[in-house]
C-alpha positions in Angstrom: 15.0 -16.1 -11.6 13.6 -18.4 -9.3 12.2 -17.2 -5.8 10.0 -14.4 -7.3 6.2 -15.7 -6.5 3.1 -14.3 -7.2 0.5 -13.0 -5.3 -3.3 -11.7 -6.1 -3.8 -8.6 -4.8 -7.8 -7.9 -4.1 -10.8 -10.0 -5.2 -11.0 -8.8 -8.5 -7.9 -11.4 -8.8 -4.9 -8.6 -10.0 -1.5 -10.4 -10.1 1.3 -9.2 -8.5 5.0 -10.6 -7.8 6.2 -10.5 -4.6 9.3 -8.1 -5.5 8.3 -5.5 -7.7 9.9 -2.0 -9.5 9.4 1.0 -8.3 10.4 3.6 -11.8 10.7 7.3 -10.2 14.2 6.1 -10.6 13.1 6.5 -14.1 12.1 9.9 -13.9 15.6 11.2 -13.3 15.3 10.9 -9.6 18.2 13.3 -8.5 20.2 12.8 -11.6 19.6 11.7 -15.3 19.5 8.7 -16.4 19.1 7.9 -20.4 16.3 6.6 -22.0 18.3 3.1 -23.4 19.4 2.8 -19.4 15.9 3.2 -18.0 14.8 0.3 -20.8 17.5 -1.7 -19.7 16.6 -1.4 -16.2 12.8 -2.8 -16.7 14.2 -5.6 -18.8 16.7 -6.4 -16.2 13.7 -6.5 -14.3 11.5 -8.8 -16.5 14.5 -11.6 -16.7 14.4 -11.8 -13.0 10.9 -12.5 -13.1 9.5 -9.2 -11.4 5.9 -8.5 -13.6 5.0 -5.6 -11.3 5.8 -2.4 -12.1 5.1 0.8 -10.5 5.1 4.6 -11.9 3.2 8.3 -11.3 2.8 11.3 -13.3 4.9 12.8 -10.7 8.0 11.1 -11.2 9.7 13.2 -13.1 6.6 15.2 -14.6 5.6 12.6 -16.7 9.5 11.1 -17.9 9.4 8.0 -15.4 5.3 6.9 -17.2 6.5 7.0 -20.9 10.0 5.2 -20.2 7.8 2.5 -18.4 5.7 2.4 -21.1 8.3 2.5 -24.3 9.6 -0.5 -22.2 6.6 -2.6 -21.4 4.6 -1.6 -24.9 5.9 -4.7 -26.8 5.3 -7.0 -24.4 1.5 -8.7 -24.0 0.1 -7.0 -22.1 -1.7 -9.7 -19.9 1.9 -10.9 -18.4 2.8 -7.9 -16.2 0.5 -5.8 -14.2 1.3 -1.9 -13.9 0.3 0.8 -11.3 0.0 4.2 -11.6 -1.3 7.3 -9.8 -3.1 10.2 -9.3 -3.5 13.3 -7.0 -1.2 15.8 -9.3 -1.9 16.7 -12.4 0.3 18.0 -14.8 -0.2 21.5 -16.9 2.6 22.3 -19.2 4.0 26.0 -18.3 4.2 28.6 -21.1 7.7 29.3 -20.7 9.8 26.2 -19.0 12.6 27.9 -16.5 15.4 25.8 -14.9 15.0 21.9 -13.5 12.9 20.4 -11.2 15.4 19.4 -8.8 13.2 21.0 -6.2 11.1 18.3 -6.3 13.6 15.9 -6.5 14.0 14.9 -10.7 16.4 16.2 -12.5 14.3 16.9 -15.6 13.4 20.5 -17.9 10.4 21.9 -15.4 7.9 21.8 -18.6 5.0 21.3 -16.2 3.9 22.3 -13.1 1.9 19.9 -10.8 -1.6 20.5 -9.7 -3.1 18.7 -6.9 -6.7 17.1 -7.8 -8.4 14.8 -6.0 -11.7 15.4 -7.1 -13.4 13.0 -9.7 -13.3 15.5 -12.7 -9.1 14.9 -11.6 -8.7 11.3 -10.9 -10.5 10.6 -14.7 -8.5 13.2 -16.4 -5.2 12.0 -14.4 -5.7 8.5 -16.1 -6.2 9.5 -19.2 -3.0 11.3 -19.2 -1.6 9.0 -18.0 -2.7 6.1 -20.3 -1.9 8.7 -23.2 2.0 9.0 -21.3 2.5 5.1 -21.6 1.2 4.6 -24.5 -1.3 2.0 -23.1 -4.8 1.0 -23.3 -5.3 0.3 -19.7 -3.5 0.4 -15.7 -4.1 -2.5 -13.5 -3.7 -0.9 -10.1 -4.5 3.1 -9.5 -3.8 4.9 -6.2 -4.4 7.8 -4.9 -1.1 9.6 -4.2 -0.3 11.5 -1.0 -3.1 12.7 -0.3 -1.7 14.2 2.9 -3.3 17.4 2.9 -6.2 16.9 1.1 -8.1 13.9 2.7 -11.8 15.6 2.8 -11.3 15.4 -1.6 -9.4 12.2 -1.6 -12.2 10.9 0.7 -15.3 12.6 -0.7 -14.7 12.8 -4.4 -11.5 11.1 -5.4 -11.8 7.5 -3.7 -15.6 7.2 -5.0 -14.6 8.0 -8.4 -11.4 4.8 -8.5 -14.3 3.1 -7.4 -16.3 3.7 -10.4 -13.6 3.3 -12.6 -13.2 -0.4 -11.2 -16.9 -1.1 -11.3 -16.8 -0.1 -14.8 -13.9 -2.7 -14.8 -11.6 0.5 -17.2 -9.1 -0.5 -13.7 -8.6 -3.8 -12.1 -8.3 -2.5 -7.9 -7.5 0.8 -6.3 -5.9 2.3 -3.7 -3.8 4.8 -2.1 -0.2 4.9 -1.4 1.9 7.3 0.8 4.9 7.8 3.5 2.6 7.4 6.7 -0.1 5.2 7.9 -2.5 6.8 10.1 -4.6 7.7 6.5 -3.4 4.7 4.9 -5.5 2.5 8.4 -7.9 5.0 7.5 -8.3 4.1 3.9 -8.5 0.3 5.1 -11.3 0.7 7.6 -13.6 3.2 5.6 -13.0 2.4 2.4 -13.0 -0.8 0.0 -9.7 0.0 -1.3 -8.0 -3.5 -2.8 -4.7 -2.3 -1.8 -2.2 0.2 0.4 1.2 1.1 -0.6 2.9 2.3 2.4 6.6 3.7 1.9 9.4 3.8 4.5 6.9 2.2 7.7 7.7 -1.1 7.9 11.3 -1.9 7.5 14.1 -3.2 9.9 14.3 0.4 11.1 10.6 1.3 11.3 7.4 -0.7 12.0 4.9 1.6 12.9 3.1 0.2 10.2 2.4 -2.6 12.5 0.7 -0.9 15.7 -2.9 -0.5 13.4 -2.0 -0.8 9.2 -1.3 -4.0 9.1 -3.2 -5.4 11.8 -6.3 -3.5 10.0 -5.1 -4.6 6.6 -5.4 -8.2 7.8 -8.7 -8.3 9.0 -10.3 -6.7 5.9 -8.9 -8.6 3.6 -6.8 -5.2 1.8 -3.5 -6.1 0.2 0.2 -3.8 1.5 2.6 -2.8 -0.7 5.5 -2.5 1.3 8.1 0.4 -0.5 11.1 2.3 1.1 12.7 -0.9 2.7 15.9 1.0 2.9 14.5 3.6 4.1 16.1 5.9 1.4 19.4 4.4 1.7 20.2 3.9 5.0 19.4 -0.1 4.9 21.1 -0.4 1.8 24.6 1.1 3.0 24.8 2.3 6.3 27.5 4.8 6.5 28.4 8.3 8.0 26.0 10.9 5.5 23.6 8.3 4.6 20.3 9.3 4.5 16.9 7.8 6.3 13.5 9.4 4.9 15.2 11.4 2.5 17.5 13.5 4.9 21.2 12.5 6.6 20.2 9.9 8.9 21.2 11.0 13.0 24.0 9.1 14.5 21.3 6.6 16.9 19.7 5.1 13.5 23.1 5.1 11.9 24.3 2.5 14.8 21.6 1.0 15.0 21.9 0.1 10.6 25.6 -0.5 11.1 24.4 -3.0 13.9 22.4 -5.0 12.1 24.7 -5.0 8.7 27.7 -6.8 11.1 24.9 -8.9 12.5 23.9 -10.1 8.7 27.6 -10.5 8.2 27.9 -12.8 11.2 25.5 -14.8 9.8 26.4 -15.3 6.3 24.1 -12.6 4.7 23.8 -9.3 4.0 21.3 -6.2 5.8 20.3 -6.2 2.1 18.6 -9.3 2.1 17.2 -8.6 5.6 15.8 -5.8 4.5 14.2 -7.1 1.6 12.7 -10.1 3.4 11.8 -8.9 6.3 8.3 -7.7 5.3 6.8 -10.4 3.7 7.1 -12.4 6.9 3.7 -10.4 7.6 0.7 -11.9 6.1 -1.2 -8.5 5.0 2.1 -7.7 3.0 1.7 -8.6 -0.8 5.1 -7.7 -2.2 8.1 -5.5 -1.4 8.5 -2.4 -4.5 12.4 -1.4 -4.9 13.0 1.2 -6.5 15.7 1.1 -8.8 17.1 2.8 -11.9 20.3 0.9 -13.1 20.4 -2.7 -14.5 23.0 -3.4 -11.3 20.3 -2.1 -8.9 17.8 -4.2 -10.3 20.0 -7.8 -10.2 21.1 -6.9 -7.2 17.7 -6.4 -5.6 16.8 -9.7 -7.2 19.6 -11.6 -6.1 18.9 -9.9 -2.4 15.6 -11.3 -2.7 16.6 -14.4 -3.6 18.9 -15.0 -0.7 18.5 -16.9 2.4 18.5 -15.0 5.7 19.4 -17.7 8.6 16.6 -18.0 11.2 19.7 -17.1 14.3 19.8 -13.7 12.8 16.1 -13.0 13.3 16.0 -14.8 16.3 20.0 -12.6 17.1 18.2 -9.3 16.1 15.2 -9.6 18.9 17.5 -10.5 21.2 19.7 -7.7 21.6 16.2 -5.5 21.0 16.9 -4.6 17.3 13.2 -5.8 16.8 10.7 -5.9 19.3 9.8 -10.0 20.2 6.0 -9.8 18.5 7.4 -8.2 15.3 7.0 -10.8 12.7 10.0 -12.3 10.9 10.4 -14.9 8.1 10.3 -18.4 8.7 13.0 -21.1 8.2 13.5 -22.0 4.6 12.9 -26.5 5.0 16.9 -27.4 4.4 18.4 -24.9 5.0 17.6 -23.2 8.3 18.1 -25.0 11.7 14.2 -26.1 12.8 
């Protein structure tokens, strides 16, 4: 599909388009979803044109890596780049109870996570992981949420990424997570290629841009913007959505069904706005959706795709749904008023 660019994300020159899938989707998030459907999501996917593609040992204890990887395995492996993560690893149990709906997938609780940061952890979390997909090598590797543990993630788990991609066994590094105080962090201490930041910069939420971004532009470190509907919120505003994983309060809830009738007006959906609207910074290097049906996926695409008239950007920081210094795309030649 055309509209899908790519980007290189870091100097060691890893390709990335600039919408991308996000599989813990495919790791039953919530509720199951079959093996054939998770493949047919990811080659929905690949005839859009996405060829980044984004997993973790903790989606779904493992499910969401090997569907990714029965799905990519047949394809070269030079035309698509793939991320995973580490920061839990996974020990089977000796006697599997229940689900692990507590942590959000609906799959047999076989495993119990373990969080490792340390450099013994981040090797043996990508070896499992490569033995998961069924692949010889990850492009991208991040260090996930390492929320509560930044003096191991700091000390022992970022300098061991970094030997890894010296060695050149992965192409750039990083860390993703839900805020971005550690993420700025990460970006001014480090030599991380790349931040995925989830949920803070959206049409809802830009704290991302009082010091990540801004930090992320000045050194040169590539943002992977995820959670652009902020859990659902921005994809259908309604009474019981949800916004950061819980039922969103009434304030945001206007504010969402605001901006959808804005869209409306002007011939677009809050969809598309969502999806475009953080590109329009240059530190961003692609927008990751998460998605785990082959509708999800062409609709994201098509979203994507879409033109989002310049009068509802210009409409939206007018009535004070964006502040006025907030980036926003630019008119698309032909089709926009100049």
């Amino acid at each position: 599909m055309s509209g899908i660019a790519r980007r290189t994300l870091g100097p060691g020159g890893v390709e990335v388009t600039d919408l991308s899938f996000g599989a813990a989707g495919l790791g039953n998030l919530y509720s199951p979803i079959t093996d054939e459907e998770a493949a047919e999501a990811i080659d929905t996917a690949w005839d859009a044109g996405i060829r980044y593609f984004d997993t973790a040992p903790h989606y779904g204890i493992g499910l969401s890596e090997r569907r990714v990887g029965e799905a990519l395995r047949a394809r070269p492996r030079e035309t698509y780049t793939l991320s995973t993560k580490a920061g839990r690893l996974l020990e089977a149990v000796d006697r599997p109870d229940g689900d692990d709906l507590a942590h959000g997938f609906a799959v047999p609780a076989t495993h119990r996570r373990v969080w490792d940061f340390s450099a013994d952890g981040i090797r043996r979390s990508l070896e499992a992981s490569l033995t998961r997909l069924g692949l010889d090598r990850v492009d991208i590797m991040y260090l996930h949420d390492p929320d509560d543990h930044a003096e191991q993630a700091f000390r022992e788990g970022y300098p061991a990424l970094e030997r890894l991609r010296s060695e050149g066994v992965i192409g750039a590094i990083g860390a993703g997570m839900n805020q971005t105080a550690m993420l700025t962090r990460f970006v001014r201490d480090t030599d991380v290629d790349a931040v995925l930041c989830a949920g803070r910069y959206t049409l809802l939420d830009q704290s991302a841009l009082a010091e990540l971004l801004p930090a992320a532009e000045k050194h040169g470190t590539a943002v992977v913007i995820g959670g652009v509907f902020n859990s659902g919120l921005l994809a259908d505003p309604r009474p019981g959505a949800t916004y950061d994983y819980t039922t969103a309060p009434r304030s945001l809830l206007d504010r969402a069904c605001h901006l959808k009738a804005m869209a409306e007006r002007h011939g677009t959906t809050l969809r598309a706005a969502a999806l475009a609207f953080p590109l329009a910074h240059p530190a961003v290097a692609t927008v990751l959706v998460g998605a785990r049906s082959p509708y999800e996926v062409r609709d994201a695409a098509e979203q994507f795709t879409a033109t989002v008239a310049a009068d509802f950007w210009t409409e939206a920081r007018a009535e004070g749904l964006l502040p006025a210094h907030v980036p926003v795309p630019a008119p698309v030649p032909g089709k926009d008023p100049a």
